[in-house]
Jmol script that loads the backbone (N, CA, C; Angstrom):
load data "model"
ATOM      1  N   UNK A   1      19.092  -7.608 148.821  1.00  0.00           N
ATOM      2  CA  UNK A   1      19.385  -7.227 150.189  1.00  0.00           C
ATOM      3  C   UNK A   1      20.673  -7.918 150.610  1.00  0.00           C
ATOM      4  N   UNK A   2      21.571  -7.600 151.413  1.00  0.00           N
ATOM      5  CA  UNK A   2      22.536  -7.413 151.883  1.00  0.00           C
ATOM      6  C   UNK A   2      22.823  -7.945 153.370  1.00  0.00           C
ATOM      7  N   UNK A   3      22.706  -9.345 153.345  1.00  0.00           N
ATOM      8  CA  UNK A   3      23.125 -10.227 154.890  1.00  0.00           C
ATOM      9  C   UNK A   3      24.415 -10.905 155.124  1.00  0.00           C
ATOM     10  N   UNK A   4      24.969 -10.493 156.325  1.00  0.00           N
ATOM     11  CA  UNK A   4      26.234 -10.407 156.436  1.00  0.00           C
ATOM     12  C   UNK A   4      26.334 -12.449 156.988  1.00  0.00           C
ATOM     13  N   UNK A   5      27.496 -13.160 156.599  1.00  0.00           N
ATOM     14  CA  UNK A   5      28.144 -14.427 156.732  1.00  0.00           C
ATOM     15  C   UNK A   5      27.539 -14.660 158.385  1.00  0.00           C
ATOM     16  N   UNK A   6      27.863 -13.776 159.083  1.00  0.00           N
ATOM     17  CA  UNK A   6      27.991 -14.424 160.699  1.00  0.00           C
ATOM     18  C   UNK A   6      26.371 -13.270 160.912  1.00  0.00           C
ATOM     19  N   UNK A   7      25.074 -13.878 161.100  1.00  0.00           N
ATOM     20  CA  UNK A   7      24.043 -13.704 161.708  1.00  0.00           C
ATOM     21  C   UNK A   7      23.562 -13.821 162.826  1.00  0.00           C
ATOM     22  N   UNK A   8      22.235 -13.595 163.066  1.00  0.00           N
ATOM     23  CA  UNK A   8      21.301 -13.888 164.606  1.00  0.00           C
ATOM     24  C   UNK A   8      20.260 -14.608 163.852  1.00  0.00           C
ATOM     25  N   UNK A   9      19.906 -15.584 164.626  1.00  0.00           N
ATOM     26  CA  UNK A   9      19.042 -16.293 164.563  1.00  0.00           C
ATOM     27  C   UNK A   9      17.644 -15.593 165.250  1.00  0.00           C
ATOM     28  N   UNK A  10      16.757 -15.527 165.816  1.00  0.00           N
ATOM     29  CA  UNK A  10      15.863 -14.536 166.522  1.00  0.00           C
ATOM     30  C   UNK A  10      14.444 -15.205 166.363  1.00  0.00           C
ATOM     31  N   UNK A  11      14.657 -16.631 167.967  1.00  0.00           N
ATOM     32  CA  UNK A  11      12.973 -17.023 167.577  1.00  0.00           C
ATOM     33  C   UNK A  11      11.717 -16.737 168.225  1.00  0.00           C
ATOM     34  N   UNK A  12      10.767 -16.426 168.252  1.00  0.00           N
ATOM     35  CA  UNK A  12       9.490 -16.212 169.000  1.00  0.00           C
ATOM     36  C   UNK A  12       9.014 -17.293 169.348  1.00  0.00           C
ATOM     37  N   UNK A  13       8.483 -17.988 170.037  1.00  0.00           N
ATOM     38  CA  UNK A  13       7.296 -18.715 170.614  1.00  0.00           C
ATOM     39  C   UNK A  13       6.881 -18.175 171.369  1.00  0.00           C
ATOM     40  N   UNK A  14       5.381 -18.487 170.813  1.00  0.00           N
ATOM     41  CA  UNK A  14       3.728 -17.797 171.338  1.00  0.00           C
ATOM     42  C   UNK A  14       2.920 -19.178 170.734  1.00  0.00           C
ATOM     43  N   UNK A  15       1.754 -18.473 170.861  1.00  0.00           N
ATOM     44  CA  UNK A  15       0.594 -19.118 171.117  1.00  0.00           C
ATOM     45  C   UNK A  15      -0.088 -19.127 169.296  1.00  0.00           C
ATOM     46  N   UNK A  16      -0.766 -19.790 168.834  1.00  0.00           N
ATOM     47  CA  UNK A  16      -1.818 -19.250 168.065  1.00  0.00           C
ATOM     48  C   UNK A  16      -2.881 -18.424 168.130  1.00  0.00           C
ATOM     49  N   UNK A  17      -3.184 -18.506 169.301  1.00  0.00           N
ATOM     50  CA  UNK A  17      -4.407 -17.170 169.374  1.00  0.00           C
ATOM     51  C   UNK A  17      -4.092 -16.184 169.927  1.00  0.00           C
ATOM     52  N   UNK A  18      -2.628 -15.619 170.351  1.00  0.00           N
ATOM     53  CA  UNK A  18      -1.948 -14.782 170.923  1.00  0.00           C
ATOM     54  C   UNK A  18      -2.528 -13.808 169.856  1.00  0.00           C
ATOM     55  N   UNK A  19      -2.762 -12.232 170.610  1.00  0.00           N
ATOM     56  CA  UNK A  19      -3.215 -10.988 169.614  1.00  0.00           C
ATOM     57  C   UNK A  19      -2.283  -9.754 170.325  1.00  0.00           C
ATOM     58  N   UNK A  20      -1.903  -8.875 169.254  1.00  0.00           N
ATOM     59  CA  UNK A  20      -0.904  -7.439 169.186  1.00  0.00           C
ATOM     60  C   UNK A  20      -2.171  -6.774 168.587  1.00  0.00           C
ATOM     61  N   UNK A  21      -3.049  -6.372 169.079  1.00  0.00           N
ATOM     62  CA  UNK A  21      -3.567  -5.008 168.626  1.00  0.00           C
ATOM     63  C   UNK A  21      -5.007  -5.320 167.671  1.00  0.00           C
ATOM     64  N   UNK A  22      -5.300  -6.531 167.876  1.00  0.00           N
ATOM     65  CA  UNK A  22      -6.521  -7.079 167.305  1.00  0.00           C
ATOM     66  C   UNK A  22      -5.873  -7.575 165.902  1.00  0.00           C
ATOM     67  N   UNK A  23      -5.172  -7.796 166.227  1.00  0.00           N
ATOM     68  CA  UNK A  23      -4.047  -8.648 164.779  1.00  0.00           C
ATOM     69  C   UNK A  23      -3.547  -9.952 165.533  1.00  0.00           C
ATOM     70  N   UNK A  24      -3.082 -11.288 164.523  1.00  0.00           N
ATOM     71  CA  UNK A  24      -2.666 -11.937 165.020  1.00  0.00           C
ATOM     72  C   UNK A  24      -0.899 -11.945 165.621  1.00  0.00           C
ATOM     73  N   UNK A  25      -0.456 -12.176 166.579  1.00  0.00           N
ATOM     74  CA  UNK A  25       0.843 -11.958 166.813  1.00  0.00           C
ATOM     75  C   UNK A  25       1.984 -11.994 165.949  1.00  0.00           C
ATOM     76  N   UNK A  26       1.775 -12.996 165.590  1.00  0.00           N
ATOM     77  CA  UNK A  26       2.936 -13.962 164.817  1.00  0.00           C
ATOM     78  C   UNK A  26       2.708 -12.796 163.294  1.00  0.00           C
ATOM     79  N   UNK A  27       1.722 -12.719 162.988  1.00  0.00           N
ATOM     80  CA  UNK A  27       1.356 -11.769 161.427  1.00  0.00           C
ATOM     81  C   UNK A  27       2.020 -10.472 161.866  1.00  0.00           C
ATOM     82  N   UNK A  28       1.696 -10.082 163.182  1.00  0.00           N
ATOM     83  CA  UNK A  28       2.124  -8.518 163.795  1.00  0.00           C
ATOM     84  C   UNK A  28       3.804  -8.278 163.723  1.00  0.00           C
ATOM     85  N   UNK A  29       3.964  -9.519 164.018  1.00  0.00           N
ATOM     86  CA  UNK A  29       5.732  -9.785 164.365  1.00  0.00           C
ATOM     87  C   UNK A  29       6.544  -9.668 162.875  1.00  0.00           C
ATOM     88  N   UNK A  30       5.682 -10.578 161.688  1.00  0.00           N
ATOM     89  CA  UNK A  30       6.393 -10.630 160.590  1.00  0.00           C
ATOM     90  C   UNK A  30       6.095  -9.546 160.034  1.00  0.00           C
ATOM     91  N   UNK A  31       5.071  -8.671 159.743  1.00  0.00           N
ATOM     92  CA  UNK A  31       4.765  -7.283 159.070  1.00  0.00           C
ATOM     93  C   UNK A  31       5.547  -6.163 159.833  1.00  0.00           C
ATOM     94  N   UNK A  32       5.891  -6.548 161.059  1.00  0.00           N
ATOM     95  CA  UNK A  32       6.535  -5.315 161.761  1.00  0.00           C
ATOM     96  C   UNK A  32       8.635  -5.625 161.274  1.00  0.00           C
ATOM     97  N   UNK A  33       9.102  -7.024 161.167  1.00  0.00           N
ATOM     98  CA  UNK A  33      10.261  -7.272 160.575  1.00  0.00           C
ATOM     99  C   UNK A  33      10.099  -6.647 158.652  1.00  0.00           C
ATOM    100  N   UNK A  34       9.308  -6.896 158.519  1.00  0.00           N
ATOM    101  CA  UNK A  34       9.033  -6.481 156.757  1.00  0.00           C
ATOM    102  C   UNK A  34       9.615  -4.846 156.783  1.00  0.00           C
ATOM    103  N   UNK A  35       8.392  -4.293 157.668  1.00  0.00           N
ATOM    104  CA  UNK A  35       8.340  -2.828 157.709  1.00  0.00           C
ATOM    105  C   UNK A  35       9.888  -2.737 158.430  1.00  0.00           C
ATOM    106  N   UNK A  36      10.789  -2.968 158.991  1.00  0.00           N
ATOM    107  CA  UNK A  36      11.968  -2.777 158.978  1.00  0.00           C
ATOM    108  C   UNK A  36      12.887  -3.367 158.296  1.00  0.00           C
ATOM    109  N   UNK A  37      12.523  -3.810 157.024  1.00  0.00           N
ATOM    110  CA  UNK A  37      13.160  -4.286 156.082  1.00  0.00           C
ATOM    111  C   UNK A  37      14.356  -5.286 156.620  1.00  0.00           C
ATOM    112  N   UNK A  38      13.691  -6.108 157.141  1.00  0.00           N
ATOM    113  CA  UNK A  38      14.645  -7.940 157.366  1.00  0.00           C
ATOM    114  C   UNK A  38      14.787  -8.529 156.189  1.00  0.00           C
ATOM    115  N   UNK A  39      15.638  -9.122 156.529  1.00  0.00           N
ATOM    116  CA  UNK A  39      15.626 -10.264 155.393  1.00  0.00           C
ATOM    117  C   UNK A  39      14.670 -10.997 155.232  1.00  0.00           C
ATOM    118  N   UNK A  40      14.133 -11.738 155.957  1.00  0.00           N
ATOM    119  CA  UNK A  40      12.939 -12.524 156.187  1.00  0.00           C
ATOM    120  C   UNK A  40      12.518 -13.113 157.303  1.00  0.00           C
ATOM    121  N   UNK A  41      11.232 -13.458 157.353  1.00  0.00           N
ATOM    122  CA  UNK A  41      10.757 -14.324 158.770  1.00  0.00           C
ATOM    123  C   UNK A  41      10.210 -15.436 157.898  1.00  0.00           C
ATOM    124  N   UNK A  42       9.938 -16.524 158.828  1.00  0.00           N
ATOM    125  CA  UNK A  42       8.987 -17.841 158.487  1.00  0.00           C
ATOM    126  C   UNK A  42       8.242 -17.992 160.030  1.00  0.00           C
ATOM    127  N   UNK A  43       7.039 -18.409 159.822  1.00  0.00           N
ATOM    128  CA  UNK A  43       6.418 -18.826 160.866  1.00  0.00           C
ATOM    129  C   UNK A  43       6.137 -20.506 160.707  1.00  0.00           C
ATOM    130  N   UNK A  44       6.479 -20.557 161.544  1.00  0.00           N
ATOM    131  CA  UNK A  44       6.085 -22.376 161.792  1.00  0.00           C
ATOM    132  C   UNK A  44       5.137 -22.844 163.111  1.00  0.00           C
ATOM    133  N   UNK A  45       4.273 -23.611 162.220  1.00  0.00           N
ATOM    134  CA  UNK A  45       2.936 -24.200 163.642  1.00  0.00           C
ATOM    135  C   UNK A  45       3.330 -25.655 163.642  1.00  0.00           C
ATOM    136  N   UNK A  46       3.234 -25.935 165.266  1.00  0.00           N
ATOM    137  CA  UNK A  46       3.531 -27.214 165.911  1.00  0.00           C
ATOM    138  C   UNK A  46       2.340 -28.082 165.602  1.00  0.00           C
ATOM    139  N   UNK A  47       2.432 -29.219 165.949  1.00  0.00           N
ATOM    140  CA  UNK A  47       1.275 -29.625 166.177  1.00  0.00           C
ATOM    141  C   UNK A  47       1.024 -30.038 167.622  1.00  0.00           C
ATOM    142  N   UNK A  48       2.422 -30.091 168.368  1.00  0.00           N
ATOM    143  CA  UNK A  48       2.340 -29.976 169.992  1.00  0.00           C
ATOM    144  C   UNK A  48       2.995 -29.715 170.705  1.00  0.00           C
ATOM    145  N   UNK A  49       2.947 -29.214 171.625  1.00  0.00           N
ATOM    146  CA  UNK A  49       3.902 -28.576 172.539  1.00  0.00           C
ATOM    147  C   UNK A  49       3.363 -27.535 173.690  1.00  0.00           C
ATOM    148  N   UNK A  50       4.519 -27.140 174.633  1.00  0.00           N
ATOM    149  CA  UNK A  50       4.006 -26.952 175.806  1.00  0.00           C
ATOM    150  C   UNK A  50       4.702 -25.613 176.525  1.00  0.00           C
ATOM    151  N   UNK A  51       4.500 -24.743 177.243  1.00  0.00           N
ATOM    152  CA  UNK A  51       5.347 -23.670 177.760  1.00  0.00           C
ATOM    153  C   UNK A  51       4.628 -23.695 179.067  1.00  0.00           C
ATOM    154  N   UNK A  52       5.397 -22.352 179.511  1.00  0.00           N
ATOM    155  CA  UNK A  52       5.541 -21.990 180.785  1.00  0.00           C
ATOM    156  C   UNK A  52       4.266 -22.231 181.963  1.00  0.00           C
ATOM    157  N   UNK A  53       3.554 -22.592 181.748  1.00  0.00           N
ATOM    158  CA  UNK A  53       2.411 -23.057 182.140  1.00  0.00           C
ATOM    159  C   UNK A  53       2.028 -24.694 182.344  1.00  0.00           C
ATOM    160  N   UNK A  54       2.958 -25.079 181.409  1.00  0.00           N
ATOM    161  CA  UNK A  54       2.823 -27.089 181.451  1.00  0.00           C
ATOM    162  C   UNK A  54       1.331 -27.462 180.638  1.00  0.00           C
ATOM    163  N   UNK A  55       0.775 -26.515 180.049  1.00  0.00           N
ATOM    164  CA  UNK A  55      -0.464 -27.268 179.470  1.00  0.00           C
ATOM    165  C   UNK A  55      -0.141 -27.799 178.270  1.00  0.00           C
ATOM    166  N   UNK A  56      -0.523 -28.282 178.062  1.00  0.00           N
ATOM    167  CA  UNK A  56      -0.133 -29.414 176.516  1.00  0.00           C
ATOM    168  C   UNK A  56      -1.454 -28.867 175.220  1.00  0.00           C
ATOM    169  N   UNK A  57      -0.462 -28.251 174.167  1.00  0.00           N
ATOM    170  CA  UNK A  57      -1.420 -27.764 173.257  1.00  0.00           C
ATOM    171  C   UNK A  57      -1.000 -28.852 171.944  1.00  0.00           C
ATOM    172  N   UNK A  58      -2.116 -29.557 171.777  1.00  0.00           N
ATOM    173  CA  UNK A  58      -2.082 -30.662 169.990  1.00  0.00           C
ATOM    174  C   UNK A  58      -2.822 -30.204 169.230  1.00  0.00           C
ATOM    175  N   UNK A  59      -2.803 -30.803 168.059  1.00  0.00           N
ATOM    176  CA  UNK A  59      -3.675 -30.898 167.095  1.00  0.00           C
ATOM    177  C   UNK A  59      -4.412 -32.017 167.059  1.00  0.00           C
ATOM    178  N   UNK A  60      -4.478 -32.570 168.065  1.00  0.00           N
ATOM    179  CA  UNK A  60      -4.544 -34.444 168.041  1.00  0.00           C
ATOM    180  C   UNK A  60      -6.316 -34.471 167.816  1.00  0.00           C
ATOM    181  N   UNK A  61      -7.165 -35.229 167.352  1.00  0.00           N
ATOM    182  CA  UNK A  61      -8.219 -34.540 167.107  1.00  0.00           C
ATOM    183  C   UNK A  61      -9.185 -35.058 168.274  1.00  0.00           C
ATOM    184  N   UNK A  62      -8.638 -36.222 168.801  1.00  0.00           N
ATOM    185  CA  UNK A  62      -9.394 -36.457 169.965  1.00  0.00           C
ATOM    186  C   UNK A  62      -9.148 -34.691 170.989  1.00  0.00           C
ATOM    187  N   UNK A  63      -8.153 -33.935 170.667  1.00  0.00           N
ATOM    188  CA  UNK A  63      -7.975 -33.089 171.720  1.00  0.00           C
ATOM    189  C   UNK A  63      -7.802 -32.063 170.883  1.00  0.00           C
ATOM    190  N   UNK A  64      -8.382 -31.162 170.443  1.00  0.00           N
ATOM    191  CA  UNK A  64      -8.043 -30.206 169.090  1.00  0.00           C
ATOM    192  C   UNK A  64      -7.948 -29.063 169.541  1.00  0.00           C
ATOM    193  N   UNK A  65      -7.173 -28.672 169.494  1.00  0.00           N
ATOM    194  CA  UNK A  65      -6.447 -27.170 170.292  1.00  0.00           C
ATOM    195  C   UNK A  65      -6.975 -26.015 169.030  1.00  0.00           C
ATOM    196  N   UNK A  66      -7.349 -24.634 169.796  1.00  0.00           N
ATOM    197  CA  UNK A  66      -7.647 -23.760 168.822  1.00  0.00           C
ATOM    198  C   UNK A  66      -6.284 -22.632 169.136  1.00  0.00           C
ATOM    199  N   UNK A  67      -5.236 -23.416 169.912  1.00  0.00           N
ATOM    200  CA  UNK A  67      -4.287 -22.324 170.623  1.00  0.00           C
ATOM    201  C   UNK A  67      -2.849 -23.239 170.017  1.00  0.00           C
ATOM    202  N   UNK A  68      -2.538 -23.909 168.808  1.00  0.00           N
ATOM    203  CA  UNK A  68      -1.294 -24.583 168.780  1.00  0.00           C
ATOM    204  C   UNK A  68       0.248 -23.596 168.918  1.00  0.00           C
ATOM    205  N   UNK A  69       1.075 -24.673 168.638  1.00  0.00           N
ATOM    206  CA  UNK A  69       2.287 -23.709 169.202  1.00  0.00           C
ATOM    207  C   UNK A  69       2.650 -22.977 167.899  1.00  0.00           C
ATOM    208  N   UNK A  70       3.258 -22.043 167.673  1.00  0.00           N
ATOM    209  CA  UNK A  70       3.984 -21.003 166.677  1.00  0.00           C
ATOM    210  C   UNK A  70       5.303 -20.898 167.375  1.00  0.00           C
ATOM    211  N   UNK A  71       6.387 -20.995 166.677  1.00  0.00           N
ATOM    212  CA  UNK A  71       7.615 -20.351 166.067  1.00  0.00           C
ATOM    213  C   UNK A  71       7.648 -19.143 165.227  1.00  0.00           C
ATOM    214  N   UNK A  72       8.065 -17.965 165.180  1.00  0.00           N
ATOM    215  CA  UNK A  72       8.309 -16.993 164.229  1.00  0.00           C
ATOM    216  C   UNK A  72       9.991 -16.604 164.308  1.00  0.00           C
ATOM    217  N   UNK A  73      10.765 -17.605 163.080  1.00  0.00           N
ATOM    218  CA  UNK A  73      12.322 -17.318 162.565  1.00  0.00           C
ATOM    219  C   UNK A  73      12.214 -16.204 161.780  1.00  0.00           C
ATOM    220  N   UNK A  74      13.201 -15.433 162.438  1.00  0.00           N
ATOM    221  CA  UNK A  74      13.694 -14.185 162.027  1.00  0.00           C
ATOM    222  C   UNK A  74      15.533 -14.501 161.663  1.00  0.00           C
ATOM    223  N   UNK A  75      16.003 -14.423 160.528  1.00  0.00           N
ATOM    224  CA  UNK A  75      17.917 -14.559 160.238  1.00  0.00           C
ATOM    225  C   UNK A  75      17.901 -12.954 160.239  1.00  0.00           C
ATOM    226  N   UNK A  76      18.975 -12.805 160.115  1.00  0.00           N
ATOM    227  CA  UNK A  76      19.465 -11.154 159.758  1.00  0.00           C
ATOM    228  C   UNK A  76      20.682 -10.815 160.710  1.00  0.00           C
ATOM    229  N   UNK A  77      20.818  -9.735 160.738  1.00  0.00           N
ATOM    230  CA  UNK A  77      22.334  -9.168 161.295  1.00  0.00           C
ATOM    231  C   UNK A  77      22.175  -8.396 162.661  1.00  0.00           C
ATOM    232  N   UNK A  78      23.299  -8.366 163.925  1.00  0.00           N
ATOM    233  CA  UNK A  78      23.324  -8.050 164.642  1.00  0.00           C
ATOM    234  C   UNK A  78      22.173  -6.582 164.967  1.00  0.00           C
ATOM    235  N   UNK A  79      22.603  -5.767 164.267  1.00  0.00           N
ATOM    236  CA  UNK A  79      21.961  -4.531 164.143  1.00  0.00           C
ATOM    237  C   UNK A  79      20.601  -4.234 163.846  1.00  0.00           C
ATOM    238  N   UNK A  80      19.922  -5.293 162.538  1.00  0.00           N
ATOM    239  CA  UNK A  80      18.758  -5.271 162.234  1.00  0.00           C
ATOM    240  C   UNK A  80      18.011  -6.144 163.708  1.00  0.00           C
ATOM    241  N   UNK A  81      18.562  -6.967 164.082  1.00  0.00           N
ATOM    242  CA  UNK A  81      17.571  -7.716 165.227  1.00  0.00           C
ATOM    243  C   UNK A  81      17.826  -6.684 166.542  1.00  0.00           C
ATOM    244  N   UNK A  82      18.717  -5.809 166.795  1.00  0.00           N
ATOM    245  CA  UNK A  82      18.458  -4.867 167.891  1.00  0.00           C
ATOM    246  C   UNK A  82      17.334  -4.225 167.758  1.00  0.00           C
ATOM    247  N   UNK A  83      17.421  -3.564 166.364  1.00  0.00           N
ATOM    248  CA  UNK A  83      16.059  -2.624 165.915  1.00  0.00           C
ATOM    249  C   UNK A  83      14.817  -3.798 166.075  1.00  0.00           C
ATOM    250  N   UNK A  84      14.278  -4.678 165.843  1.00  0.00           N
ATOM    251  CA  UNK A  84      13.256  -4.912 166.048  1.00  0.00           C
ATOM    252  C   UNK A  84      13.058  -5.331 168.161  1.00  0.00           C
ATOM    253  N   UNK A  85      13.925  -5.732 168.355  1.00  0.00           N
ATOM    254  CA  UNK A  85      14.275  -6.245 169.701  1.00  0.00           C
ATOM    255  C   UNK A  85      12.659  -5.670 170.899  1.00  0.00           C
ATOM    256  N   UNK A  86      12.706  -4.071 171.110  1.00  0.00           N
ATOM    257  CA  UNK A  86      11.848  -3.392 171.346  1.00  0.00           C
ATOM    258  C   UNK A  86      10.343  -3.638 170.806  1.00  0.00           C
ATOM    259  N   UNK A  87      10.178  -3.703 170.070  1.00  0.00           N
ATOM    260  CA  UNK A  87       8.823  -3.996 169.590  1.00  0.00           C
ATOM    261  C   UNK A  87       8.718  -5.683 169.846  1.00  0.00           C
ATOM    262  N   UNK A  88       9.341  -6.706 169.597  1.00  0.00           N
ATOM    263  CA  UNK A  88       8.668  -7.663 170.417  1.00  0.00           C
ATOM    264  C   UNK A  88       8.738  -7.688 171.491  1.00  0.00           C
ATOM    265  N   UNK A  89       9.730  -7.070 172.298  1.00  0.00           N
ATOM    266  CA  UNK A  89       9.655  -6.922 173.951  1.00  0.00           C
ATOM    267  C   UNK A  89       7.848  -6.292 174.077  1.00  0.00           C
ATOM    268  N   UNK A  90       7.465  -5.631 173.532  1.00  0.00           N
ATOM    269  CA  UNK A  90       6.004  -5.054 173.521  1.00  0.00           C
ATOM    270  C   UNK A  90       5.374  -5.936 173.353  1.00  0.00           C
ATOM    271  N   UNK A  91       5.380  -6.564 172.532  1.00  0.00           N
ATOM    272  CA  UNK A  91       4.564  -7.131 171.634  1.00  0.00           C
ATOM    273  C   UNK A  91       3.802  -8.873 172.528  1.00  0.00           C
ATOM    274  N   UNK A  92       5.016  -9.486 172.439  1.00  0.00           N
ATOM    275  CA  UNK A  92       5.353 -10.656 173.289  1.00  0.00           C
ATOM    276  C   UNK A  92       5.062 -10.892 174.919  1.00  0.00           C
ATOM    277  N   UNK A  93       3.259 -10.929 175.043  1.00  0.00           N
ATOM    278  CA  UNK A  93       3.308 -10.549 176.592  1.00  0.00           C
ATOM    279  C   UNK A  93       3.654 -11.935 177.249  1.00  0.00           C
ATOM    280  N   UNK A  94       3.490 -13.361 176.460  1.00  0.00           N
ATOM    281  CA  UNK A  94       3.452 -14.525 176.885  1.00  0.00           C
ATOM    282  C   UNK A  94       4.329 -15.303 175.912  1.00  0.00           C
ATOM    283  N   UNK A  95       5.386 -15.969 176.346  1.00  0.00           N
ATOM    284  CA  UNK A  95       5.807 -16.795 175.281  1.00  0.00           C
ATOM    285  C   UNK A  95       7.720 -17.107 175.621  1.00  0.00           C
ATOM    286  N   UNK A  96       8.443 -17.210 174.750  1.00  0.00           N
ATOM    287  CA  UNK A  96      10.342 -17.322 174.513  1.00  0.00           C
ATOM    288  C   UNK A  96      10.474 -16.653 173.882  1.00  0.00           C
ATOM    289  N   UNK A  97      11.279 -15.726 173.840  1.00  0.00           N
ATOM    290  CA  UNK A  97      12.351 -15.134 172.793  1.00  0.00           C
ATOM    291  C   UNK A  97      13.712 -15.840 173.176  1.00  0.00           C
ATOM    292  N   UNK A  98      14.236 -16.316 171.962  1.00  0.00           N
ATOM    293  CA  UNK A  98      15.652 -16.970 171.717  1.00  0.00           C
ATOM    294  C   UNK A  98      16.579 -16.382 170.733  1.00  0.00           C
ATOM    295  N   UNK A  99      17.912 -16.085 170.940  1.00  0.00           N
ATOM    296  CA  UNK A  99      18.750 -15.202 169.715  1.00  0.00           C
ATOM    297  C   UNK A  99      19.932 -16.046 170.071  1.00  0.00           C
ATOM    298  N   UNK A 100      20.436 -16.748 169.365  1.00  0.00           N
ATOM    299  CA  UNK A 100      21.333 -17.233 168.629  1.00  0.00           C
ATOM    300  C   UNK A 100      22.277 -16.742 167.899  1.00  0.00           C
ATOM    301  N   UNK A 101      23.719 -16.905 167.993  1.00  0.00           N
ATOM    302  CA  UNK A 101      24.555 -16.879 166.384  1.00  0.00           C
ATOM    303  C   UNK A 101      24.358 -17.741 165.178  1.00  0.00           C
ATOM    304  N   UNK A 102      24.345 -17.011 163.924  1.00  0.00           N
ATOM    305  CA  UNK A 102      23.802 -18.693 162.975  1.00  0.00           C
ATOM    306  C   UNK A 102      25.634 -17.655 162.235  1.00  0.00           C
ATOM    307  N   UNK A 103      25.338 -19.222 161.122  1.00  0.00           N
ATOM    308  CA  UNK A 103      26.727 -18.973 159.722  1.00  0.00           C
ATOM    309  C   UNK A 103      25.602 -18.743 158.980  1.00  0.00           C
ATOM    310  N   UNK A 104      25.134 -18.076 158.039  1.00  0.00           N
ATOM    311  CA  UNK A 104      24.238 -17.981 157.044  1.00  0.00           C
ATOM    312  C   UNK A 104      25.306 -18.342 155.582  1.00  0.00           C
ATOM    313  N   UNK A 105      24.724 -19.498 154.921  1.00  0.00           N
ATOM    314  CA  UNK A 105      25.747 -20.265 153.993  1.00  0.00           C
ATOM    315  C   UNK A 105      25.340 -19.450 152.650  1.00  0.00           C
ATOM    316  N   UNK A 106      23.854 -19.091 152.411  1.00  0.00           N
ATOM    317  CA  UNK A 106      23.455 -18.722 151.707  1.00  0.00           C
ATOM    318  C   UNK A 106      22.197 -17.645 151.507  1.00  0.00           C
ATOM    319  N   UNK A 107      22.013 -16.763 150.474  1.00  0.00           N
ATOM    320  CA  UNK A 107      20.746 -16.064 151.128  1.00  0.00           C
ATOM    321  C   UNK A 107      20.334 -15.632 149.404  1.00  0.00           C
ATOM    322  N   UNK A 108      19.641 -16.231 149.061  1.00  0.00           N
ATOM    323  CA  UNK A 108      19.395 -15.476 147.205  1.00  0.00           C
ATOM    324  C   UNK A 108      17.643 -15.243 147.422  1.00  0.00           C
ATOM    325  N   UNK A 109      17.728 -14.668 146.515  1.00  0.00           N
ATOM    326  CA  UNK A 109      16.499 -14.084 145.748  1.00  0.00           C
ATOM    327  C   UNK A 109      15.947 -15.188 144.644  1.00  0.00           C
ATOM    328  N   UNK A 110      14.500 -15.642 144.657  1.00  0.00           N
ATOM    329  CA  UNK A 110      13.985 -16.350 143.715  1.00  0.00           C
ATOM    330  C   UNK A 110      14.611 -16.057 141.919  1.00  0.00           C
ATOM    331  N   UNK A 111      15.428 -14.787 142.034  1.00  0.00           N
ATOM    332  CA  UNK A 111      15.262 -14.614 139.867  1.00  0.00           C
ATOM    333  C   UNK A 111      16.717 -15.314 139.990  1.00  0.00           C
ATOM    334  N   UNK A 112      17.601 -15.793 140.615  1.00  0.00           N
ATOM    335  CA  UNK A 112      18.795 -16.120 140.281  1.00  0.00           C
ATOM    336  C   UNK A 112      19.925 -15.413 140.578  1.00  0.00           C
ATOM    337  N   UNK A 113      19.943 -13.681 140.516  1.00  0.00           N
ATOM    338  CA  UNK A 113      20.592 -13.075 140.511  1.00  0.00           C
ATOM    339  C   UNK A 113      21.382 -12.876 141.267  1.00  0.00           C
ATOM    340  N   UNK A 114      20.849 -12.719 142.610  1.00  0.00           N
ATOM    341  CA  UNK A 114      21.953 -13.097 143.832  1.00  0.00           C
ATOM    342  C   UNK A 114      22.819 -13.899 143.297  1.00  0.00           C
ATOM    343  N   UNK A 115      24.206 -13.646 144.514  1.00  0.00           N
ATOM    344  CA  UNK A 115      25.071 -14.932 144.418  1.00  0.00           C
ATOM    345  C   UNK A 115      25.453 -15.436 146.006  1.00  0.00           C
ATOM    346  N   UNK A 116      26.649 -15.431 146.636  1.00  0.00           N
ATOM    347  CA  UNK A 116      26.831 -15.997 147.919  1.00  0.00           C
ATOM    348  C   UNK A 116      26.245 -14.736 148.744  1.00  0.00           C
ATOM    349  N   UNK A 117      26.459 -15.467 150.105  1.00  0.00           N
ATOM    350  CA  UNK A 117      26.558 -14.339 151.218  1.00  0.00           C
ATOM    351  C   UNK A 117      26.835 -13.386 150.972  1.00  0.00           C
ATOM    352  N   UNK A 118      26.368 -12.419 151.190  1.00  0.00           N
ATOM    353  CA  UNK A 118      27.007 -10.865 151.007  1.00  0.00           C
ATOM    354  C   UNK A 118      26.713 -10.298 150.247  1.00  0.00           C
ATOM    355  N   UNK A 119      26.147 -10.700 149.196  1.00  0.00           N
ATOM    356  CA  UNK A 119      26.292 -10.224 147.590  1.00  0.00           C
ATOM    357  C   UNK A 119      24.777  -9.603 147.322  1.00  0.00           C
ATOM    358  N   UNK A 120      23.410  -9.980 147.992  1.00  0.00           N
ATOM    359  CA  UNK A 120      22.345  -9.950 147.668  1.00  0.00           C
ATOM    360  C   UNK A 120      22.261  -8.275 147.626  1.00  0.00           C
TER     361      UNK A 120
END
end "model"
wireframe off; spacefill off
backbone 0.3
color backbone group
């Protein structure tokens, strides 16, 4: 696949028990970037943190949250993050969306074959 030097960064924060359709969000978000063929997502869980509301969600076990925080990073190119743009506007009833410029230094494929930017 084919990601251009100057990218978007594109992050979600939600909830862990946030749901799209009796699916989990964050799963809804990355299968719906797949199915538009992104480069990739990663999801990342906090172990604390807090939004628009001020409640404080941990993992701390005196206080064990069944709701921790999620990140879902999306890289890719101007154009591919418009196309998904709409569907998390849907999707995302509670939470941040953040889009960024990134430099993407590098982007390969596990067999080697890739080479720099651009090339995949």
């Amino acid at each position: 696949m084919k990601i251009p030097e100057e990218g978007y960064l594109l992050r979600v924060f939600i909830g862990e028990s946030d749901q799209w359709q009796s699916t989990p969000l964050y799963e809804a978000i990355v299968l719906k970037a797949r199915e538009l063929q992104m480069a990739g997502a990663t999801v990342l869980r906090g172990p604390m943190g807090f939004g628009a509301q001020s409640r404080v969600h941990t993992s701390k076990i005196l206080r064990l949250s069944t709701d921790l925080p999620i990140i879902v990073e999306i890289v890719d190119s101007k154009d591919k993050i418009d196309q998904l743009m709409p569907h998390i506007d849907a999707m995302v009833q509670e939470g941040m969306v953040t889009l960024e410029e990134v430099k993407v230094v590098k982007y390969r494929a596990s067999d080697g074959k890739a080479g720099e930017v651009g090339s995949c």
